[in-house]
N, C-alpha and C positions, 0 to 999 in steps of 0.2 A: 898038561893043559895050560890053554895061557889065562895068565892071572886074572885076564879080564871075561873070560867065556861067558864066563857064568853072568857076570852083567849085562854082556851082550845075549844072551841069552833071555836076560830078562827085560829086553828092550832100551838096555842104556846104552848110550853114544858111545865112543871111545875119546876119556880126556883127551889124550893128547892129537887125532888127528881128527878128530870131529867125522866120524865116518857113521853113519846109522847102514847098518845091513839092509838089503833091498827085503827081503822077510817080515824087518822088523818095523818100517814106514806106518805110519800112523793108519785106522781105519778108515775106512769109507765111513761119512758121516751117517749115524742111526738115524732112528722114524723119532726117538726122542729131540734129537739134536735139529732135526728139520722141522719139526713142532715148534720147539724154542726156538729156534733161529727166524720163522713164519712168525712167531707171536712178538717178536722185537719188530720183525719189518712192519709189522700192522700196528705195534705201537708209535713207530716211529711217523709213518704215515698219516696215523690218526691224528700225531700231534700237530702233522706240520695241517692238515687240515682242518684242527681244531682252531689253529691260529687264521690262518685262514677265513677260517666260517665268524670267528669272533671277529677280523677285521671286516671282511662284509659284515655282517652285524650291525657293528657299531655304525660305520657308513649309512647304513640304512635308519639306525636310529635316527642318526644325526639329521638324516633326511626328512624323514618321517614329522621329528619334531622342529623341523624349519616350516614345513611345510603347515604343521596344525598351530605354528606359531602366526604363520600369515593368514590362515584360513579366519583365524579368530581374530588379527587386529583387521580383517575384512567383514568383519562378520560386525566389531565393532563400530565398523564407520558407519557401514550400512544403518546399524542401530541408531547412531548422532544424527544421520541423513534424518530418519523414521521421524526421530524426537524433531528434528527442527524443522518438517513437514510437518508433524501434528501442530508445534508450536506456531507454526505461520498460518495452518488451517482454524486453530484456534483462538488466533489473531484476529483473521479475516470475521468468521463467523461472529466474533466479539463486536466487533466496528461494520458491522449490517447487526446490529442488534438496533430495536428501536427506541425511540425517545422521546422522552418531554422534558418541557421547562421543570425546575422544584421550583420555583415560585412564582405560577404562573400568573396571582394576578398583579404581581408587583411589577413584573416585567411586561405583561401586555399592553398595562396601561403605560408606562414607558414607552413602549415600542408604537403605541399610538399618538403619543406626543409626539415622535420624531416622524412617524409618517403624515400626522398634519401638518409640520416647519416643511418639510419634500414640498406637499401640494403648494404649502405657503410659499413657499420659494420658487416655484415654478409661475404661480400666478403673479409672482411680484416683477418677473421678466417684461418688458413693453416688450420687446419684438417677440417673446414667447405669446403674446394676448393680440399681439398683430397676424397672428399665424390663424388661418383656418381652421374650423374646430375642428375638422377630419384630422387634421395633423396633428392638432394638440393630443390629444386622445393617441393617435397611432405614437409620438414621440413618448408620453408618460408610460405606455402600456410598457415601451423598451427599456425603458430607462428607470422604472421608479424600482426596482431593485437594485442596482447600483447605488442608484442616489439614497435609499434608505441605509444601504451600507456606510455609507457617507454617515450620513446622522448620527448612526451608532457610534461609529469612533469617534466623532467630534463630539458627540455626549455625553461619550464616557459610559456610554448603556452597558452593566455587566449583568450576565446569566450565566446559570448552569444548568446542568439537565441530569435526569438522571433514566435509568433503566427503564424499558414495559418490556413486559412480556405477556402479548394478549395470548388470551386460549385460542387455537385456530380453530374452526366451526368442523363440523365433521363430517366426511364425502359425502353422506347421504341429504346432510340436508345444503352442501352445496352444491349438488347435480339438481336436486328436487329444486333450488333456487335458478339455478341457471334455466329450467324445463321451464319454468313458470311464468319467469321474466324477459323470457327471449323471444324477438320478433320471427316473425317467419324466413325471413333471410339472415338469422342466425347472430346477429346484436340485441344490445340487452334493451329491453323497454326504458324510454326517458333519459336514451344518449345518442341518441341520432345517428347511430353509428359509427362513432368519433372513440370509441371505446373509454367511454367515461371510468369506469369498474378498474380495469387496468392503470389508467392515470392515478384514479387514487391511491391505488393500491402499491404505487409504483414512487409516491408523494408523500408517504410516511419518511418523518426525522430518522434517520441516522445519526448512530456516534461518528460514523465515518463523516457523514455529512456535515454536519455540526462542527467538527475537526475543521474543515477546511474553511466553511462560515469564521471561524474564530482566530484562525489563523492568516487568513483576508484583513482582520478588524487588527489583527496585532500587529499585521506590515503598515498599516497605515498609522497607526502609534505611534511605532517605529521611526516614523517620517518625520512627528512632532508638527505638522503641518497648521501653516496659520490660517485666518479666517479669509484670509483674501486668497490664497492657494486652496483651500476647500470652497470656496464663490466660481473660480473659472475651473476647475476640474468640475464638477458638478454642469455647468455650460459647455463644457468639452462633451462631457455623455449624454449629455439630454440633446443636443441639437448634432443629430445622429442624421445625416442623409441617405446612409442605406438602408433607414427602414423601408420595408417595402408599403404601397399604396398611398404617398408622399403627394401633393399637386403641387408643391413648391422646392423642390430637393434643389434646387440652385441658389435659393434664396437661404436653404437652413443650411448649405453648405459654407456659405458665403460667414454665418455665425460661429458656426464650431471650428473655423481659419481662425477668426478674433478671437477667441475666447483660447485656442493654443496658444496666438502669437501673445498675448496678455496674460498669457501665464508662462510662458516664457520670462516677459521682461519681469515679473514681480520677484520670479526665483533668480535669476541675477541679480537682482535690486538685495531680495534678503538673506541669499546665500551666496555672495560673490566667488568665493573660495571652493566649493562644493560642484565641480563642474560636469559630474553625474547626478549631482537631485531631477532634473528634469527627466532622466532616461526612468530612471527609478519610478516615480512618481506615474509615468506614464505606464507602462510594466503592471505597477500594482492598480492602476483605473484598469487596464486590461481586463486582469486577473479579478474584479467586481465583476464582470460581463459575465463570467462562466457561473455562478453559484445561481440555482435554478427558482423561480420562482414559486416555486411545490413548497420548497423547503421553507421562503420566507413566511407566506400563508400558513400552512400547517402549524410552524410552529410557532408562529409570534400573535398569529388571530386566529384561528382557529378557533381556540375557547373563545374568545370575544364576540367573532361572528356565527360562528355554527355554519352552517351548509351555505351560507350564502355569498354569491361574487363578492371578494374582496374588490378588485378593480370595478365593478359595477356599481359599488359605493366610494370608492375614490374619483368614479366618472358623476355620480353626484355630486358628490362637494364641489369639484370641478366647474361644474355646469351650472350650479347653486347661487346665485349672485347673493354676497354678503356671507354664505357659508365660511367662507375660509377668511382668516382676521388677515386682511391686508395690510394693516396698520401694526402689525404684531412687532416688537420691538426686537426681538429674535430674526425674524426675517430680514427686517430691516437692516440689520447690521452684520446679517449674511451675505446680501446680495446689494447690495449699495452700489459697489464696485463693479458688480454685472450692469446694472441698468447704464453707468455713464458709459460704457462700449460699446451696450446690444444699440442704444440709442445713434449710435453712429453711422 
């Protein structure tokens, strides 16, 4: 027997020539081996798709939290938007809140000193008292709000105001008020159709409004303006040609010419250097035209006069011979400088 039978026999190679018997070749793989061999490939599998599934994963995390990263710094702004729309809504609604003076008789009476130097100063004009009284009357009605503005800042007139808040009346007894007092074509009784109701109602102070009254009186401050540059700006706005209903508008044209070119030479003469005072100054007379006559009434006489025409009691004084102090030492030395021009 050869020495090695028995090994080959029991499956071993032959050392020396490496020969395995065809008999003794390895099995056909078992149902064990194909089990285990199946449960590797499914691990192997799994893992490479577990890696997989973790890198989409993450990918999507990543996404996910970009995404609710911007949703919320959107979501943010919107919110800053929200707040600085209420804060401007709350703004607005603040400055259409209404108003009065806090001290109202200290300043009324003030406020009516400067509006008798206005009437004083306009009657102290010759060729203003040369003028028709239709036109006198049409030129103060235009102009005696500007020129009262005038007064304030040369006066130095300071006020403040403060809060109302009236109780608004309540629907029924403001429809039962409309039913009552309303003509048969549908305006209120004792406004002739002019919608009185609404004008007043339309003629209450504002902060807003007040704001801009005050800020008017501050650019003129600002100006530092002398008596003789507040003498021909004051003649610059009273002797107004486009007022409408005029029978001389050639003639009050022919004064608000002089009364520019003489206010021209004065601001040369006392600001030589300053070669925009004149653009400015004209700018802010402007800027007097627009601030509404509701607002001066209301708030400056109103408690003074109660319900009744203010300019119908400045067309009195007006019209008053001796009313108004001609001789007033304050005028006088307002308009000194008007007369030797208008005179010309």
């Amino acid at each position: 027997m050869h020495p090695f039978q028995v090994d080959l026999q029991h499956g071993r190679q032959c050392p020396v020539s490496g020969h395995r018997p065809p008999h003794l070749s390895p099995p056909p793989p078992t149902i064990l081996f194909n089990i285990l061999s199946q449960k590797q490939h499914n691990n192997n599998n799994g893992s490479s798709s577990h890696n997989r599934n973790f890198s989409t994963s993450s990918e999507d995390s990543r996404q996910s939290w970009c995404h609710h990263r911007s949703q919320r710094h959107r979501l943010q702004q919107q919110q800053q938007l929200q707040q600085q729309l209420s804060n401007c809504h709350c703004e607005q609604q603040h400055l259409q809140t209404a108003c009065r003076l806090k001290d109202p008789e200290v300043v009324c009476q003030a406020a009516c000193t400067v509006l008798v130097k206005t009437i004083c100063f306009t009657t102290s004009l010759p060729a203003f008292c040369q003028l028709p009284q239709r036109d006198q009357l049409a030129l103060l009605h235009n102009a005696w709000v500007p020129l009262f503005i005038l007064g304030l800042a040369q006066e130095h007139t300071e006020f403040e105001v403060t809060e109302t808040r009236p109780s608004p009346p309540s629907s029924a007894n403001s429809i039962l008020k409309r039913i009552l007092l309303s003509n048969d074509d549908g305006t209120e009784r004792g406004q002739g159709g002019t919608g009185g109701g609404l004008e007043r109602e339309t003629s209450i102070p504002t902060l807003a409004k007040v704001h801009r009254l005050k800020a008017s009186i501050q650019r003129l401050r600002s100006l530092d303006l002398s008596p003789k540059e507040y003498a021909y700006i004051k003649g610059a706005l009273l002797f107004n040609p486009d007022v409408p209903g005029l029978q001389v508008p050639e003639f009050i044209e022919g004064l608000q010419q002089e009364a520019h070119r003489v206010l021209q030479e004065v601001v040369v003469t006392l600001h030589p250097q300053d070669q925009g005072r004149l653009t400015r100054i004209l700018l802010t007379a402007s800027f007097l035209q627009t601030i509404p006559q509701s607002l001066i009434s209301e708030l400056f006489f109103r408690p003074v006069v109660g319900q009744a025409d203010l300019f119908q009691l400045m067309t009195d004084i007006l019209l008053s011979p001796g009313a108004v102090p001609r001789d007033s030492v304050a005028a006088a030395n307002e308009s000194k400088w008007a007369k030797q021009h208008c005179q010309r």
